[in-house]
VOPAGU-2260 file (C-alpha; in pm, 1 decimal, decimal comma):
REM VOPAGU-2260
SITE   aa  ch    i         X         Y         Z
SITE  UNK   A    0   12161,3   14830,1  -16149,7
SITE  UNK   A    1   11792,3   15005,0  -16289,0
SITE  UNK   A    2   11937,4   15302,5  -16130,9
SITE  UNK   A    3   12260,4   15310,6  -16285,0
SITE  UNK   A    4   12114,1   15258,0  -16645,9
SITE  UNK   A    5   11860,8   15480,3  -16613,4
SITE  UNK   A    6   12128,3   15806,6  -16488,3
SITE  UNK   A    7   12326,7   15677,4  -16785,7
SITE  UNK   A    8   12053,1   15721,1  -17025,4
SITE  UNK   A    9   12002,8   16068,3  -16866,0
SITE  UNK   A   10   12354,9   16126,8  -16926,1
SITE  UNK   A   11   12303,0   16068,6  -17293,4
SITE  UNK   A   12   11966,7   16309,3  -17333,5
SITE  UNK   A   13   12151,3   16587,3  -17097,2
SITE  UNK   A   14   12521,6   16533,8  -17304,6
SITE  UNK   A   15   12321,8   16591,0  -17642,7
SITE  UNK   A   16   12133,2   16929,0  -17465,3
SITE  UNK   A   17   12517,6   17023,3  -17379,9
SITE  UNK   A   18   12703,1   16930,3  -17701,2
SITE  UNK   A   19   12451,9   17142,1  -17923,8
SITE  UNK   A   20   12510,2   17387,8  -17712,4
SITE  UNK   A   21   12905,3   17440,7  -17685,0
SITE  UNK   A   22   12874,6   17385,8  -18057,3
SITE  UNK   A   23   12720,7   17740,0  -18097,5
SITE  UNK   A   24   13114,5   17837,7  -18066,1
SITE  UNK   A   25   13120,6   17779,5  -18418,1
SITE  UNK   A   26   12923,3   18059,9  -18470,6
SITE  UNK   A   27   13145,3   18282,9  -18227,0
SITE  UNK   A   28   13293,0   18627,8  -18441,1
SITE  UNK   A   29   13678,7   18674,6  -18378,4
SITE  UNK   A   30   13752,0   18804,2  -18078,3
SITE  UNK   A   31   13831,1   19203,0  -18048,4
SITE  UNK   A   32   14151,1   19343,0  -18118,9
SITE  UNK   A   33   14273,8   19695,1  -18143,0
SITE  UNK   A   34   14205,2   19868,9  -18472,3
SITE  UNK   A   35   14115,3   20183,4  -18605,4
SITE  UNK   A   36   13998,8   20466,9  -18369,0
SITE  UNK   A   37   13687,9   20552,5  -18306,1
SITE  UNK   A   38   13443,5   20851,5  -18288,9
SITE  UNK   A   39   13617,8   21110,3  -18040,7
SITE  UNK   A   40   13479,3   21181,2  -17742,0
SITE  UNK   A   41   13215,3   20899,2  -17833,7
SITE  UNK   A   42   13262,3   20746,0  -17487,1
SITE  UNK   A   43   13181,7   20853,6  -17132,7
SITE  UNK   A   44   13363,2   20554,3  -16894,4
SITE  UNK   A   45   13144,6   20517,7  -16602,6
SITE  UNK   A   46   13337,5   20322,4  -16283,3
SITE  UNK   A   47   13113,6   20253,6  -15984,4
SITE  UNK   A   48   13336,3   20220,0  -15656,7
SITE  UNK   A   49   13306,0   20099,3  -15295,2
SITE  UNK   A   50   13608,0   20006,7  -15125,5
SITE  UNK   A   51   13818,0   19958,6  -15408,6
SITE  UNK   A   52   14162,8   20121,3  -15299,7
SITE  UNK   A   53   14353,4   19797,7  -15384,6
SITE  UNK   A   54   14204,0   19788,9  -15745,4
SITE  UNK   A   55   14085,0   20145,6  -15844,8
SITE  UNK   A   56   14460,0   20295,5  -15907,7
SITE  UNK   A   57   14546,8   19993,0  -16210,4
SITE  UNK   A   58   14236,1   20029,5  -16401,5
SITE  UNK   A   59   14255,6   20421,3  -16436,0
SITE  UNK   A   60   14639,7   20384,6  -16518,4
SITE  UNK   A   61   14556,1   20178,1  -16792,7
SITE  UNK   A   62   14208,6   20441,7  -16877,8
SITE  UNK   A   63   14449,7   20715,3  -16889,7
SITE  UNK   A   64   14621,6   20559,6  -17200,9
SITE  UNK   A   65   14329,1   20555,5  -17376,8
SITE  UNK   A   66   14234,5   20739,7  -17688,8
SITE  UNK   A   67   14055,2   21050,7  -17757,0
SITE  UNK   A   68   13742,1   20827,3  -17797,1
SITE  UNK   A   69   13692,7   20816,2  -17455,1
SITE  UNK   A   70   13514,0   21225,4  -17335,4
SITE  UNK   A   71   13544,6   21122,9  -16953,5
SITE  UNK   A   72   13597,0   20922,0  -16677,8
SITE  UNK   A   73   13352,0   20925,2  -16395,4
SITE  UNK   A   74   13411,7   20705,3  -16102,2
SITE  UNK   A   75   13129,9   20684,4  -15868,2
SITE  UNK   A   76   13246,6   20673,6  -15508,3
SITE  UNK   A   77   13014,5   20447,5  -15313,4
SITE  UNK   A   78   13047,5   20568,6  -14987,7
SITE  UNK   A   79   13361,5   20399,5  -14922,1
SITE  UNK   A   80   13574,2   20375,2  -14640,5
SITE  UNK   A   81   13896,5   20326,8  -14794,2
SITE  UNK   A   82   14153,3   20584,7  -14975,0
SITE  UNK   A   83   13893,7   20524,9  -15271,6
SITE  UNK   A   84   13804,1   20895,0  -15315,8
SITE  UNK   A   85   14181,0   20991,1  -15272,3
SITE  UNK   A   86   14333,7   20780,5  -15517,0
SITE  UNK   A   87   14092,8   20920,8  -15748,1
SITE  UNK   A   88   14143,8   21214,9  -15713,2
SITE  UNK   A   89   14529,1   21178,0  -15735,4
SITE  UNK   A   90   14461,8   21075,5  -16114,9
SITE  UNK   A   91   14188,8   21378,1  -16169,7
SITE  UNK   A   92   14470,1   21599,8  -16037,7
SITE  UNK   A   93   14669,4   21449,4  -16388,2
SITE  UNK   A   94   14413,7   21390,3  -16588,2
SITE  UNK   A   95   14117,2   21616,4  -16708,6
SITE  UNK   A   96   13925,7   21367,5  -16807,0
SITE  UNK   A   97   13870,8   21178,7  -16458,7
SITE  UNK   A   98   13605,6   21314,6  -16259,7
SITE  UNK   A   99   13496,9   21213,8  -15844,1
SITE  UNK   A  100   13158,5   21186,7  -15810,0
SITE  UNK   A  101   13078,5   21138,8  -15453,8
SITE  UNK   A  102   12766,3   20933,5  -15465,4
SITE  UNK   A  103   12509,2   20870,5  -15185,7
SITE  UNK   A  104   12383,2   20601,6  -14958,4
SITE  UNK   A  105   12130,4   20380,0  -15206,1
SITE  UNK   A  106   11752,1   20445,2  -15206,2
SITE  UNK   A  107   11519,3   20236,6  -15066,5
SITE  UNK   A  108   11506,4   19896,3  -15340,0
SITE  UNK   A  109   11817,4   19972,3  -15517,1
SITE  UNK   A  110   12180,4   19763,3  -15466,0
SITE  UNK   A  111   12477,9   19991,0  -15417,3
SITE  UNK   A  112   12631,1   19879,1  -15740,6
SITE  UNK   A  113   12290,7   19991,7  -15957,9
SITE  UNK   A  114   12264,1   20320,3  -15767,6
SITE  UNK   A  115   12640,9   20428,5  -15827,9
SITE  UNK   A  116   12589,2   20327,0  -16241,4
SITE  UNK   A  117   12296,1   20542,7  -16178,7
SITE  UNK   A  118   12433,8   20831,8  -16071,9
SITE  UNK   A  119   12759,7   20778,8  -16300,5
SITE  UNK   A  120   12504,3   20762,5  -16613,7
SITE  UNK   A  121   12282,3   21089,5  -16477,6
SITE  UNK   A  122   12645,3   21247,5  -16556,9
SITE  UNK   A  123   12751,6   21112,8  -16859,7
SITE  UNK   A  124   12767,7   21338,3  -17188,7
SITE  UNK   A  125   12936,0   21114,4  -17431,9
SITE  UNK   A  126   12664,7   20913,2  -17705,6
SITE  UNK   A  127   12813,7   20607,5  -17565,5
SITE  UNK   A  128   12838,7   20509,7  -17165,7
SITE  UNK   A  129   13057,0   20206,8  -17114,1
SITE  UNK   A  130   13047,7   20099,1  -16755,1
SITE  UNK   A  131   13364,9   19943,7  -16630,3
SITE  UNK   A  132   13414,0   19752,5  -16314,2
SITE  UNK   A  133   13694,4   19846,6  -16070,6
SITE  UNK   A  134   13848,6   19517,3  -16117,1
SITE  UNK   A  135   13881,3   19552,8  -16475,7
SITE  UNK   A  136   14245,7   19639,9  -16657,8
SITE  UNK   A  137   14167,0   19734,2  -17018,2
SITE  UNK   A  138   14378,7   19780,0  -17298,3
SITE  UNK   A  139   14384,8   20160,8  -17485,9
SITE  UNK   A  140   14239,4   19975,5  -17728,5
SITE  UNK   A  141   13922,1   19836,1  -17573,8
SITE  UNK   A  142   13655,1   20187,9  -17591,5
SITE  UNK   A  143   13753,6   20192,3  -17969,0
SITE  UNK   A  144   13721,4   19812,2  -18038,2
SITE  UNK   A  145   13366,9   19847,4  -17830,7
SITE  UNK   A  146   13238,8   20147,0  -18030,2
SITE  UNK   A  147   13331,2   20027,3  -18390,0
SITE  UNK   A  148   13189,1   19652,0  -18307,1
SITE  UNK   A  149   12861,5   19806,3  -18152,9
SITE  UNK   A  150   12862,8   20000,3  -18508,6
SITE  UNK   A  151   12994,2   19687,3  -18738,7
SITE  UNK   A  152   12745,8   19444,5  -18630,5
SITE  UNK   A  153   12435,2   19638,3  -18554,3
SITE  UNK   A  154   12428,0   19562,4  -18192,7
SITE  UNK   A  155   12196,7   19845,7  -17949,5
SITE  UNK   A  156   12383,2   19713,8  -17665,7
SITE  UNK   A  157   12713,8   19511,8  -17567,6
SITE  UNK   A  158   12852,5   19345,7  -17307,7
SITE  UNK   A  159   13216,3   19186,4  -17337,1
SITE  UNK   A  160   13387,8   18865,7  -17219,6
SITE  UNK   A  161   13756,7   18868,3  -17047,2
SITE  UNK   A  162   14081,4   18707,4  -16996,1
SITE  UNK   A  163   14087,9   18639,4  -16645,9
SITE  UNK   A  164   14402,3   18677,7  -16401,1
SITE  UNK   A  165   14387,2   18412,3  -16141,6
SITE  UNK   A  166   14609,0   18479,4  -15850,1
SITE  UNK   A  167   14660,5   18113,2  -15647,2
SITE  UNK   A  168   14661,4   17795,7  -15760,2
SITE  UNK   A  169   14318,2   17713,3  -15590,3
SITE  UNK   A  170   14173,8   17987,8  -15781,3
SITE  UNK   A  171   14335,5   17828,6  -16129,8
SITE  UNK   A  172   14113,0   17511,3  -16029,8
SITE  UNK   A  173   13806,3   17614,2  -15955,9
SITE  UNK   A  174   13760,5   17927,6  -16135,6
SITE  UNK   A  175   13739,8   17740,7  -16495,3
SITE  UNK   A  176   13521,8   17461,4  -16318,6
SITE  UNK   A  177   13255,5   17773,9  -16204,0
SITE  UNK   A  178   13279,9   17966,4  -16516,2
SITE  UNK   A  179   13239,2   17638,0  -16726,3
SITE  UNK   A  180   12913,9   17566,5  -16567,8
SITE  UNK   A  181   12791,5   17832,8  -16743,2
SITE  UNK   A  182   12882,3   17807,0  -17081,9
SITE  UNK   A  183   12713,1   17461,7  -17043,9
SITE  UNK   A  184   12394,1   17641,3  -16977,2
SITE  UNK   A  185   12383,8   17891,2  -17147,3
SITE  UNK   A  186   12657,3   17815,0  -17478,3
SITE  UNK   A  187   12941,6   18052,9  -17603,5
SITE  UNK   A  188   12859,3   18407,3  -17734,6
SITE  UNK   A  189   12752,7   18390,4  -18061,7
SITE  UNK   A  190   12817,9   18713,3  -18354,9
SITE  UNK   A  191   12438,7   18749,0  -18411,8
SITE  UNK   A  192   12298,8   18947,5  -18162,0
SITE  UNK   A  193   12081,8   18759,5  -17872,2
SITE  UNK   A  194   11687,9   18717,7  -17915,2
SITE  UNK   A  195   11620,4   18493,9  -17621,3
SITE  UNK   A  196   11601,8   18505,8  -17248,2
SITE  UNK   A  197   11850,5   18258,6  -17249,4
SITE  UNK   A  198   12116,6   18453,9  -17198,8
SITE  UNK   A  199   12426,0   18568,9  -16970,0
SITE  UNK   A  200   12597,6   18897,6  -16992,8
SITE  UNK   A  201   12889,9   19078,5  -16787,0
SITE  UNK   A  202   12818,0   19366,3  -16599,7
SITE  UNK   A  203   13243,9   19417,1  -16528,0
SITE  UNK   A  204   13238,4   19565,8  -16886,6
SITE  UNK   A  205   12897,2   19702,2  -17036,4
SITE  UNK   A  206   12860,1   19956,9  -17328,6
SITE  UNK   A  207   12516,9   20132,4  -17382,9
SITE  UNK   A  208   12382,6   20406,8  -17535,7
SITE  UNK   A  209   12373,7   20688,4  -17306,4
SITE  UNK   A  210   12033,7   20872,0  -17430,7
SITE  UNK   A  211   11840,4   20581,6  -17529,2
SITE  UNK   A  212   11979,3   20456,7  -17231,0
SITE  UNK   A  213   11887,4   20643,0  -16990,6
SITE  UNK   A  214   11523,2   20769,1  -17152,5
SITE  UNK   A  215   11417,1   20430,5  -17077,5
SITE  UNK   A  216   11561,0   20394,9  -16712,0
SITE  UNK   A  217   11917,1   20295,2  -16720,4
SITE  UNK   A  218   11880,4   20059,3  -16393,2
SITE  UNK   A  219   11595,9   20113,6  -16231,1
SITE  UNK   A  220   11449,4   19825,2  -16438,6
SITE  UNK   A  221   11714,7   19589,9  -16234,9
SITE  UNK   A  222   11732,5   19814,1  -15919,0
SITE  UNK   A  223   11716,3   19550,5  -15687,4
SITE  UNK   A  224   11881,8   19257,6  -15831,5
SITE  UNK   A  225   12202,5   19103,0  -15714,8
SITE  UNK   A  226   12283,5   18910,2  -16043,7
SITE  UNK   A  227   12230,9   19345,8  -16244,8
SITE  UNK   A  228   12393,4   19190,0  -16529,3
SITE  UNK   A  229   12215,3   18904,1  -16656,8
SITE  UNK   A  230   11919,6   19058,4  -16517,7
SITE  UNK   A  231   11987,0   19391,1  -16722,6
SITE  UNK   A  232   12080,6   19161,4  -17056,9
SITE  UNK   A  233   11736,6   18971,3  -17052,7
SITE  UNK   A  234   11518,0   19283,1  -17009,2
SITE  UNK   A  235   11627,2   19494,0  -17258,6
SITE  UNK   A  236   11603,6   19183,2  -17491,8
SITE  UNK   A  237   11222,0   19184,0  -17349,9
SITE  UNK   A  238   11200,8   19520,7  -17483,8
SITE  UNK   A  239   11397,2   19417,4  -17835,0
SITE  UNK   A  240   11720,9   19577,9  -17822,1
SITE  UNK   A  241   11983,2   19394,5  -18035,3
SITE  UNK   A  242   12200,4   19280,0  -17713,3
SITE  UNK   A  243   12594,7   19170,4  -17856,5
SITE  UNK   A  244   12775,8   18924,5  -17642,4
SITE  UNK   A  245   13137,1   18999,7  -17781,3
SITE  UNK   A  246   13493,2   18811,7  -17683,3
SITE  UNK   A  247   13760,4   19095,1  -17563,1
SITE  UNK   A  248   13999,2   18850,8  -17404,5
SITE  UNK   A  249   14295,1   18998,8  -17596,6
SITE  UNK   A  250   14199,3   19390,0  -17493,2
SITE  UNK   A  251   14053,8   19283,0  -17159,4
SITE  UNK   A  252   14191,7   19145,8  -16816,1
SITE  UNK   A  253   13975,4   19091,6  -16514,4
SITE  UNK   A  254   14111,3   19008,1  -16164,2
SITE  UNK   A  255   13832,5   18900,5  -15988,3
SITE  UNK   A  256   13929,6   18740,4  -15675,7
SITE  UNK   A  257   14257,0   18679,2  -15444,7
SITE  UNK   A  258   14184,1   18347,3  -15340,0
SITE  UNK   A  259   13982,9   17996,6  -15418,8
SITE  UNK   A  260   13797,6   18093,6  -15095,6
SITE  UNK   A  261   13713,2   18408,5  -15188,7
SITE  UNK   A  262   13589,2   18322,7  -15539,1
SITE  UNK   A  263   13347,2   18033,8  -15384,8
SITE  UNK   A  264   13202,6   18314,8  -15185,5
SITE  UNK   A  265   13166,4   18566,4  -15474,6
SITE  UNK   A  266   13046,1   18329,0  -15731,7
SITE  UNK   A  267   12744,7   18208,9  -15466,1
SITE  UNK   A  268   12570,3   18523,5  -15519,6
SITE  UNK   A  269   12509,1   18496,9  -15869,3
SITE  UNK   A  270   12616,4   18188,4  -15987,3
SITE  UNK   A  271   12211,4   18064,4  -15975,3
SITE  UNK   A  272   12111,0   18374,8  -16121,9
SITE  UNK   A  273   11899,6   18381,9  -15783,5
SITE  UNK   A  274   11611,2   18653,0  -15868,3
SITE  UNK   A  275   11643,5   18619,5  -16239,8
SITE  UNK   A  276   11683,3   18270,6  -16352,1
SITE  UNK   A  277   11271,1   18102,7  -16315,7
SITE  UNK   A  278   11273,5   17784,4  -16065,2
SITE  UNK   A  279   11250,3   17580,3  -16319,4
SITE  UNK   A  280   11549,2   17715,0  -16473,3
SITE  UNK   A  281   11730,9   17637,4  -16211,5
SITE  UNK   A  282   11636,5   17279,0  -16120,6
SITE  UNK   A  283   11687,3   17201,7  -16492,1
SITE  UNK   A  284   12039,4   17304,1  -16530,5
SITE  UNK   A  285   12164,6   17203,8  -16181,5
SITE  UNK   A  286   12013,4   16845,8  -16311,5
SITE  UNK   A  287   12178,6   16878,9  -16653,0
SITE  UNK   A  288   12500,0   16997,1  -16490,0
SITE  UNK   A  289   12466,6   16713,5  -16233,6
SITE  UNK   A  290   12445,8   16446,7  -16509,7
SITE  UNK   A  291   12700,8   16611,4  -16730,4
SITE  UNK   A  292   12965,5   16734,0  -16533,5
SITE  UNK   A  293   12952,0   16597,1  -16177,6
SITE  UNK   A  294   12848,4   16193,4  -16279,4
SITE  UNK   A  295   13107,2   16149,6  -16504,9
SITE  UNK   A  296   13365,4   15957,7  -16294,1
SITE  UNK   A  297   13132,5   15839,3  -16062,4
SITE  UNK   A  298   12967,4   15676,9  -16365,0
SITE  UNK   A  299   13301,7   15517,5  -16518,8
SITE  UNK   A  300   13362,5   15354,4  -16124,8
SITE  UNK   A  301   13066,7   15249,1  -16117,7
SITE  UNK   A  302   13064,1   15039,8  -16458,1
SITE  UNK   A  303   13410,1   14952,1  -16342,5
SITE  UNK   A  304   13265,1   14822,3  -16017,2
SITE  UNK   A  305   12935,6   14616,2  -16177,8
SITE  UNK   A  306   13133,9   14492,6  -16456,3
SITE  UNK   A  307   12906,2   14672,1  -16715,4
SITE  UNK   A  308   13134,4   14889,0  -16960,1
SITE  UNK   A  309   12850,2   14984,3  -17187,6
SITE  UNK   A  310   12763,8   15205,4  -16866,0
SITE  UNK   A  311   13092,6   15402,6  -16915,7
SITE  UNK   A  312   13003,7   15526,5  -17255,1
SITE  UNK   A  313   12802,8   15862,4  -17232,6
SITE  UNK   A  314   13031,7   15983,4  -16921,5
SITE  UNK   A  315   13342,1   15883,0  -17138,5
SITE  UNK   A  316   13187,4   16087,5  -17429,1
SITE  UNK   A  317   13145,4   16365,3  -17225,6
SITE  UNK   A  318   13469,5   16341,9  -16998,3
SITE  UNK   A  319   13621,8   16384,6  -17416,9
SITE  UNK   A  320   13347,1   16638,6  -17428,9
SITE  UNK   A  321   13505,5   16834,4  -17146,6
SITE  UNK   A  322   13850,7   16796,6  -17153,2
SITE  UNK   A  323   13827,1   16937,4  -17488,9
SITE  UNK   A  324   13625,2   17231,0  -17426,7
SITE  UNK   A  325   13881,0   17263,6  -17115,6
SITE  UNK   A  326   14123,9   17312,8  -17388,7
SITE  UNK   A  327   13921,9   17612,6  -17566,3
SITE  UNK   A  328   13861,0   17805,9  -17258,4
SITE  UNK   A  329   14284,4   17876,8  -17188,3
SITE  UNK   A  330   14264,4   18115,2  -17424,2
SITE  UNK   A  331   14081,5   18289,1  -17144,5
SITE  UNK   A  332   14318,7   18314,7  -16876,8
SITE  UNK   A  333   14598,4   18512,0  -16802,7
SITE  UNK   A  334   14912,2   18265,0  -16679,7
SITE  UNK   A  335   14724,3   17994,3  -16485,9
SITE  UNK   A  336   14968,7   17784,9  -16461,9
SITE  UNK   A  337   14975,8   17392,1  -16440,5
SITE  UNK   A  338   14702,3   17383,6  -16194,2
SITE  UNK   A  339   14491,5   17484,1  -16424,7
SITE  UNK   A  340   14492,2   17175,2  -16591,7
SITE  UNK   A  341   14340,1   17041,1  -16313,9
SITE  UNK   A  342   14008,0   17218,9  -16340,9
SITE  UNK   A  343   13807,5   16963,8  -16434,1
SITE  UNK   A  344   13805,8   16779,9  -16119,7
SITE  UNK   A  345   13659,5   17038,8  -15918,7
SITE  UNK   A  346   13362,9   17025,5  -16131,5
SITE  UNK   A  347   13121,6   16835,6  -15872,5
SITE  UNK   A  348   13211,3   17188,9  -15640,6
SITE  UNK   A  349   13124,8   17413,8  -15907,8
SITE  UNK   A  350   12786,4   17193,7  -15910,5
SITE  UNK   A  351   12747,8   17207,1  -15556,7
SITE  UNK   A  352   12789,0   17510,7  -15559,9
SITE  UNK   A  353   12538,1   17628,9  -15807,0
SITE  UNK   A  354   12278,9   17410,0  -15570,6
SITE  UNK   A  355   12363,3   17574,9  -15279,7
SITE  UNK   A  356   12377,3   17932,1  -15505,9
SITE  UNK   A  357   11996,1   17827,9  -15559,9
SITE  UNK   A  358   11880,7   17698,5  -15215,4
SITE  UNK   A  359   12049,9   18019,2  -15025,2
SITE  UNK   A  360   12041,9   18335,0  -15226,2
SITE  UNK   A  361   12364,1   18538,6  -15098,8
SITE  UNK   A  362   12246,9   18912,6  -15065,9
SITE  UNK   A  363   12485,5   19101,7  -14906,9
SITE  UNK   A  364   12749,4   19233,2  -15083,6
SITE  UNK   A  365   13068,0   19491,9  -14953,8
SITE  UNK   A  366   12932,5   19555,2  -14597,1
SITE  UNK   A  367   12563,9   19551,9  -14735,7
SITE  UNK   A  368   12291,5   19335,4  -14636,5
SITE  UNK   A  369   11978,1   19346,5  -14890,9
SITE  UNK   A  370   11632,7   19241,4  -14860,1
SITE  UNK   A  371   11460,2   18974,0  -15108,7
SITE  UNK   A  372   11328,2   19166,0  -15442,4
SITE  UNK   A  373   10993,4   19133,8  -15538,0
């Protein structure tokens, strides 16, 4: 019975550490919608690719409606061994502003994904690179809503949050159960740029200033790093660039994964932050996830069991806690259907699986095994 109090009283001191932090969403600007163009040719789109003949043909259907903000397209073949490099160049055939870049097996200490950006950004002429992920399908609208909010609030850098397409109904369960273990680290993007190394960013949609960029070594920084995008976010906040964490949801669609299996898979290698996130990082938010999101029912059975209601309380609170953020984060999904609803119970997974995310680093990643970084 000790026990029991004493993880309820945790409960309480972790759902307070939680609470302050979704309530940082009050602070969120409105999300990104089309407006007025932008600076032409202020954009050079920068796509790195291995294997992505299933995904590669929707995103440059939707790049080619784009604007005359964006100079170029340059998608960065990564040694594939797919019809990659031949659907590409099906749309540079139609479209001047596509370009093949056949890039080369990664150096010694670099991941695939950081070497193709690499090579993509060694090429790019516009003032702005925005680096797009193969899995991405943006709206004509997005370069120009990037540019002018990059511009508008002052930020050096960007990175951009999406609606995400989720294909099964295993996927519509567990993918808002992952993703909402880390807005309970980490809170919702704020309007302000970030300051502190407590931060998340996503590499599927990046914009950075080429020059400035580049001058100070684009990704060699991160070169190694399995987790590029949170690890890219907190070091150029180490060397004070004004980082923006923006919500594109309306001009942005993501379709990560085919299947709940594959997205457990996926989500292990970075779901830790293994490499970037400090051990003690990680053993306090898998114990304040633990208490917050995986005790909950346990805890209400439990005072249901011993006859103690007063033991109920904090997991009730945040069970209302949940269930309401639950509600907020639709917005971010494209059709998930009734399942989605369901979400919330997978929630002990989504903790187990940021445990085992910790304990066993996943490094290999598209046919590509990679030793520990330094």
């Amino acid at each position: 019975m000790v026990i029991l109090w004493l993880i309820a009283a945790l409960q309480a001191i972790a759902g307070v550490v939680v609470i302050a932090r979704l309530s940082r969403g009050r602070e969120r600007g409105a999300p990104l919608r089309a407006g007025a163009p932008a600076e032409t040719g202020g954009v050079s789109i920068v796509i790195p690719a291995r294997d992505e003949a299933e995904r590669i043909g929707p995103l440059l259907a939707a790049l080619a409606h784009c604007g005359d903000s964006v100079r170029e397209i340059i998608v960065v073949d990564d040694r594939s061994t797919d019809d990659t490099s031949a659907i590409v160049e099906g749309f540079a055939a139609t479209d001047a502003r596509v370009r093949l870049l056949r890039g080369v097996e990664p150096a010694t200490g670099w991941v695939g994904k950081q070497h193709a950006l690499q090579q993509g950004l060694a090429l790019a002429t516009a003032p702005w690179t925005l680096c797009l992920d193969a899995d991405a399908r943006p709206d004509p609208a997005l370069p120009d809503a990037l540019l002018v909010a990059a511009a508008e609030r002052g930020y050096d850098a960007l990175t951009a949050g999406p609606r995400f397409a989720v294909d099964t109904v295993g996927e519509s369960i567990l993918h808002p159960a992952l993703l909402a273990t880390l807005v309970y680290r980490f809170g919702p993007p704020t309007i302000a740029p970030v300051r502190t190394q407590r931060t998340i960013a996503n590499g599927q949609c990046l914009l950075v200033p080429t020059v400035r960029f580049r001058d100070t070594g684009g990704w060699a920084p991160v070169a190694a790093n399995m987790t590029e995008d949170v690890a890219l976010a907190r070091h150029l906040i180490r060397e004070g660039w004004a980082l923006g964490l923006v919500d594109a949801a309306p001009l942005l669609i993501v379709d990560m994964h085919s299947s709940a299996s594959e997205a457990w898979r996926e989500w292990g290698r970075s779901l830790a932050l293994p490499g970037v996130a400090t051990t003690r990082e990680q053993i306090v938010d898998i114990a304040t996830l633990t208490l917050t999101m995986a005790l909950p029912i346990p805890m209400l059975v439990a005072a249901a069991w011993t006859g103690q209601p007063l033991l109920a309380v904090p997991s009730l609170i945040l069970l209302a806690v949940r269930l309401l953020f639950h509600v907020v984060l639709r917005s971010n999904y494209e059709h998930p259907g009734r399942s989605y609803w369901l979400a919330p119970l997978a929630d002990p997974l989504a903790v187990a699986r940021l445990i085992w995310s910790a304990v066993r680093p996943n490094r290999r990643w598209r046919g590509r095994t990679y030793a520990q970084s330094g």
